[in-house]
C-alpha positions in Angstrom: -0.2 -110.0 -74.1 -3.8 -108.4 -75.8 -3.5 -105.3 -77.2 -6.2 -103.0 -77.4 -6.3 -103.2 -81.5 -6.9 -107.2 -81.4 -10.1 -109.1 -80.8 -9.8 -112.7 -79.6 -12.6 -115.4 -79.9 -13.3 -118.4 -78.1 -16.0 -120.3 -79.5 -17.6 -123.7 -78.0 -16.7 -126.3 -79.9 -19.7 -127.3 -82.1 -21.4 -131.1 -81.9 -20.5 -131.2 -85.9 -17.0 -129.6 -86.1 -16.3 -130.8 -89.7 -19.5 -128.8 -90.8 -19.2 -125.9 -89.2 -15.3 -125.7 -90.2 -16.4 -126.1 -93.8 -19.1 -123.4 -93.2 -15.9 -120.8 -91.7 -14.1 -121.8 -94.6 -15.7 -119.9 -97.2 -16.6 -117.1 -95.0 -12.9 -116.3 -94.3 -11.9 -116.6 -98.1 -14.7 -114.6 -98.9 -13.5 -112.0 -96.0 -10.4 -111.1 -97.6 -11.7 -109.3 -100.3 -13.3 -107.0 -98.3 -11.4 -106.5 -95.5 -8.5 -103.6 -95.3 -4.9 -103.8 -95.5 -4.7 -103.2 -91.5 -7.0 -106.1 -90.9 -5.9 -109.8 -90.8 -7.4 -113.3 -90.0 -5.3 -116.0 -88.3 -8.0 -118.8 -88.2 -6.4 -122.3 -86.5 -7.4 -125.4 -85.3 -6.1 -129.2 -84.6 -8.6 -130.9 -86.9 -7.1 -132.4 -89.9 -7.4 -130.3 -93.3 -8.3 -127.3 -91.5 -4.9 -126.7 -89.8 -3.4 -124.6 -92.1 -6.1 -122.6 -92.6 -5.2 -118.7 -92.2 -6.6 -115.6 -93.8 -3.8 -112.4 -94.3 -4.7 -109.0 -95.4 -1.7 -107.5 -93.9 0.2 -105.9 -97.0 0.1 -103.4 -99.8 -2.8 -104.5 -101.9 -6.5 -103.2 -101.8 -9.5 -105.7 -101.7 -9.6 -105.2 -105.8 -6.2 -106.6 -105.8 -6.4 -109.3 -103.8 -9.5 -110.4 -105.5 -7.0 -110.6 -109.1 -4.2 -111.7 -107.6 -6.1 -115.1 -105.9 -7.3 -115.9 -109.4 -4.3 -114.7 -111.0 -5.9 -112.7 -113.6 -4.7 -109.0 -115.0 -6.9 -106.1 -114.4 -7.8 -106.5 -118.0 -9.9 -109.8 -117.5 -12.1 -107.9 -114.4 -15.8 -107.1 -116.2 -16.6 -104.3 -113.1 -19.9 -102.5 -112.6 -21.0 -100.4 -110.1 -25.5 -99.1 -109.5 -27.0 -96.5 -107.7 -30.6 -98.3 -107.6 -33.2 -96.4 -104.8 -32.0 -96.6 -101.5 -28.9 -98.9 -101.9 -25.8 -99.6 -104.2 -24.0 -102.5 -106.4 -20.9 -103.5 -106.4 -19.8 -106.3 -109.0 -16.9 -108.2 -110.6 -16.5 -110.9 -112.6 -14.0 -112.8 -114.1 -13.1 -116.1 -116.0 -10.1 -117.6 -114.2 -7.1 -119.7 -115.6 -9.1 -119.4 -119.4 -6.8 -120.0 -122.1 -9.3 -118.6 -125.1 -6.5 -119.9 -127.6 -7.7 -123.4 -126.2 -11.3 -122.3 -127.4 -12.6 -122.7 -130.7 -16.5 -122.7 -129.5 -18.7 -121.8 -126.6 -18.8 -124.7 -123.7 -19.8 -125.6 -120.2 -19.1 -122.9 -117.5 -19.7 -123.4 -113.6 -20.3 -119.9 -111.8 -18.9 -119.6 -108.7 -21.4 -116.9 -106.5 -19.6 -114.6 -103.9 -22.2 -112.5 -102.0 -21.5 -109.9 -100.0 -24.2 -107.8 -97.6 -22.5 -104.4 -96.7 -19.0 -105.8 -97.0 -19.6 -108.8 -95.3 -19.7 -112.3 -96.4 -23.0 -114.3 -97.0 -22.7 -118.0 -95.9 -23.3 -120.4 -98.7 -26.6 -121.8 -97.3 -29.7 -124.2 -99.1 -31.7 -120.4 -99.4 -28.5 -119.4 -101.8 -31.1 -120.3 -104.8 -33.7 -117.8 -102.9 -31.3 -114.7 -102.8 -31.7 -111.8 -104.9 -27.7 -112.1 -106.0 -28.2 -115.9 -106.9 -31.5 -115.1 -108.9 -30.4 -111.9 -110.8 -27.1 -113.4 -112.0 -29.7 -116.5 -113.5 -31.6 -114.3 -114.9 -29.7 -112.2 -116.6 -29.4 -112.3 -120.6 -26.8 -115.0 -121.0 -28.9 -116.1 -124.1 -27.3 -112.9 -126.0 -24.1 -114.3 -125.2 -25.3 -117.9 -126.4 -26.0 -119.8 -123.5 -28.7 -120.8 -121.1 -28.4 -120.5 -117.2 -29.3 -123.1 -114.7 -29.4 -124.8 -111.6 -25.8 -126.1 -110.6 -24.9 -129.4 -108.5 -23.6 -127.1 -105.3 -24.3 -124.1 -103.1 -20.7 -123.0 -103.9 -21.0 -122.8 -107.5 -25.0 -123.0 -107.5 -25.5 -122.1 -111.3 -24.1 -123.2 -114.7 -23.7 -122.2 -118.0 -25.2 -124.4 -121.2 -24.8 -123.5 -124.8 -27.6 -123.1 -126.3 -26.4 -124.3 -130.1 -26.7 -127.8 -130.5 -23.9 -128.3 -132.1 -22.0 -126.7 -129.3 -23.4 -128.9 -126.7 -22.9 -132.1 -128.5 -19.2 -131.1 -129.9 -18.1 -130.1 -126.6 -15.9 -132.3 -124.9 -13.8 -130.0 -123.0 -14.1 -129.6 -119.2 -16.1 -127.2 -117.7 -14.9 -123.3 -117.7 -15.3 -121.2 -114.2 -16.4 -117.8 -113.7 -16.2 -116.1 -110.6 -19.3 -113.5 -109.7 -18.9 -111.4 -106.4 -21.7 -109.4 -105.5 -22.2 -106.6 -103.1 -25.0 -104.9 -101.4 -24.4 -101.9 -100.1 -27.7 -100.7 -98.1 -26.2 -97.6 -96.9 -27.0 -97.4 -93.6 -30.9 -98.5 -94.4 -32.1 -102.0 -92.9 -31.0 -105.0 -94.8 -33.5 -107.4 -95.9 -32.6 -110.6 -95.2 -35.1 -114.1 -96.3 -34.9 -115.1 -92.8 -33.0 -115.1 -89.5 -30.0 -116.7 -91.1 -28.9 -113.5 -92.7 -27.6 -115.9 -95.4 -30.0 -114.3 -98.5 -31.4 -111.2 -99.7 -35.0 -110.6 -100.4 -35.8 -111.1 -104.2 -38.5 -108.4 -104.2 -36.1 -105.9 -102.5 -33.1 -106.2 -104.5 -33.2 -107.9 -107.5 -34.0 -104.9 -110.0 -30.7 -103.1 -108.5 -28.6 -106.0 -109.3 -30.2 -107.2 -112.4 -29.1 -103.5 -114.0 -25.6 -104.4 -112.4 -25.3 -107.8 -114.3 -26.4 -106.2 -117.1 -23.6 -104.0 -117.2 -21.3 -106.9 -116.4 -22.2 -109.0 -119.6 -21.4 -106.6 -122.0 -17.9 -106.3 -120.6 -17.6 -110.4 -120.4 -18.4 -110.3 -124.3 -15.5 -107.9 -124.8 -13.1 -109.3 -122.7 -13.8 -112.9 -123.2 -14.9 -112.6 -127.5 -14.6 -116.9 -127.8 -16.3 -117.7 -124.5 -18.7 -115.3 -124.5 -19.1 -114.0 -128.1 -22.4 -112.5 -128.7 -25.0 -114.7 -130.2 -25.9 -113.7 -134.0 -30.1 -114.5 -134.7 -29.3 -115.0 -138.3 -26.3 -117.5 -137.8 -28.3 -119.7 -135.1 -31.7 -119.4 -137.2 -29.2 -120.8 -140.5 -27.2 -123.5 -138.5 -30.2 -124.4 -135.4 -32.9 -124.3 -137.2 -32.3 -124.4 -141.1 -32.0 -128.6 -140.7 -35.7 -129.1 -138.4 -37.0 -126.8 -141.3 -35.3 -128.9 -144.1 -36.6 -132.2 -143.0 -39.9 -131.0 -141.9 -40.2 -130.2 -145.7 -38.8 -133.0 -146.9 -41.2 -135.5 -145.1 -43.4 -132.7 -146.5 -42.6 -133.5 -150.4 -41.9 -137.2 -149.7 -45.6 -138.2 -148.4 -47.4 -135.6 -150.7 -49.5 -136.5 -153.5 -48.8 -135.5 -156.7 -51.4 -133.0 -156.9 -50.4 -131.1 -154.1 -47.2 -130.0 -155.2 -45.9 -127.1 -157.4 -44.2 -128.5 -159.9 -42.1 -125.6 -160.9 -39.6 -126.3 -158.1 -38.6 -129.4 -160.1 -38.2 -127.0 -163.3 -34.6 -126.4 -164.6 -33.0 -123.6 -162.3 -35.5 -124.4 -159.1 -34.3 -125.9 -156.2 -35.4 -129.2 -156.7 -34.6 -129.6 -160.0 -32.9 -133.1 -161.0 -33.3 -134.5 -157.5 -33.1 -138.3 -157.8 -33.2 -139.5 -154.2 -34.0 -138.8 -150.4 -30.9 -138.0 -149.2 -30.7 -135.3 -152.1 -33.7 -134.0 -151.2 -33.0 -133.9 -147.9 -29.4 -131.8 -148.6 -31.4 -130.0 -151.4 -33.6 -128.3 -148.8 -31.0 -127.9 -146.5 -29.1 -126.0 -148.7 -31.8 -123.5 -149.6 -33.2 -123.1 -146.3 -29.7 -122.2 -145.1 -29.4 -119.7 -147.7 -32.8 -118.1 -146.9 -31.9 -117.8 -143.1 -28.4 -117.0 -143.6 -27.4 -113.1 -143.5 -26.4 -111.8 -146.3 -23.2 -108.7 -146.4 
């Protein structure tokens, strides 16, 4: 029986059926958070690992809630924006899933998983992912405020990463890579979509990117609230005391070390200076430390 409400497909089966199955993927889990209640997807085949697959959006909850209830995250841990920019409009969400913050005591790796959408509809994750306006804004957006720097991940399904930028945090960490989830819509309202080629798998950079840029933006600040150890806001003071304060220190000790005599002051080795009573290198060294730190250090 084929009712009037129910499209059927029958596609020709592809020379490389594992690719193009691992292609659909993707697009169907993507399609669920966009699709309405009345809609479903019952995707099958005989191919081993795919034959389980199946997409259902019959029931109660909206896109919104589907999207938190497949991470299993409260409404409270959504960052949501939303941008009229010129002749189109941004939807985003983000969100850090399964993140224990008690488990946190510094910032650390974090893999971002890209979900782009083109008027509701899924964009295939495709080599030109690094070309789209989406992939691009969410890179450059200020991630150094919240302490880390953005770059090029290992895969088109989590195509960028966050590193700390501290030092210390880089080297200290030894915990495995946190996840957070960006999806991404375009809404061109009724306008042509620009698209970087015939794929329709990216938007144009020069089109778009200003739109969502102001949309990430907006999304940042609310990751800092929500997530205050993961994303806590980067102090200039603190990372000028605790980055910078030991280059400084032993740039002026080689400094002291290797000068003659009568290039240096000799009041800093008065009673009360800095340097007074040093006897060795290594107290030098710590000397300097110590009052650089206090120099670059805020002070309540």
């Amino acid at each position: 029986s084929f009712s009037g409400t129910e499209i059927r497909l029958q596609l020709p089966r592809p020379h490389h059926l594992v690719d193009a199955l691992r292609m659909l993927m993707p697009y169907f889990d993507n399609l669920r958070y966009c699709l309405a209640a009345s809609v479903s997807v019952d995707f099958s085949c005989d191919i081993p690992g795919f034959d389980q697959y199946q997409v259902c959006c019959a029931s109660q909850l909206s896109p919104l809630e589907r999207f938190l209830d497949a991470f299993k995250c409260p409404y409270e841990s959504l960052a949501h924006a939303n941008v009229d920019w010129k002749s189109f409009h941004v939807n985003c969400l983000a969100l850090s899933p399964y993140l224990d913050e008690t488990n946190l005591d510094s910032r650390c790796p974090v893999t971002i998983h890209i979900m782009r959408f083109a008027n509701h509809v899924p964009l295939l994750p495709r080599k030109d992912v690094y070309a789209c306006a989406m992939t691009i804004a969410v890179q450059r957006s200020d991630w150094k405020a919240l302490g880390y720097k953005c770059v090029v991940g290992a895969s088109m399904y989590a195509p960028l990463q966050l590193v700390p930028l501290s030092i210390n945090e880089r080297s200290a960490s030894v915990q495995e890579p946190k996840h957070v989830v960006v999806a991404i819509d375009v809404d061109t309202c009724g306008a042509p979509t620009k698209f970087t080629s015939l794929t329709k798998t990216a938007l144009v950079e020069a089109s778009y990117l200003q739109g969502v840029s102001q949309c990430m933006a907006l999304v940042l600040d609310q990751l800092a609230r929500i997530y205050p150890i993961l994303f806590r806001r980067a102090n200039r003071s603190h990372t000028l005391a605790t980055e910078y304060a030991p280059l400084i220190a032993t740039a002026v000790s080689s400094i002291l070390v290797n000068a003659t005599y009568a290039g240096v002051n000799v009041e800093h080795f008065e009673p009360g200076r800095p340097l007074y009573g040093v006897q060795s290198r290594v107290e030098l060294d710590q000397r300097v430390l110590d009052h650089m730190t206090s120099l670059l250090r805020p002070h309540s």
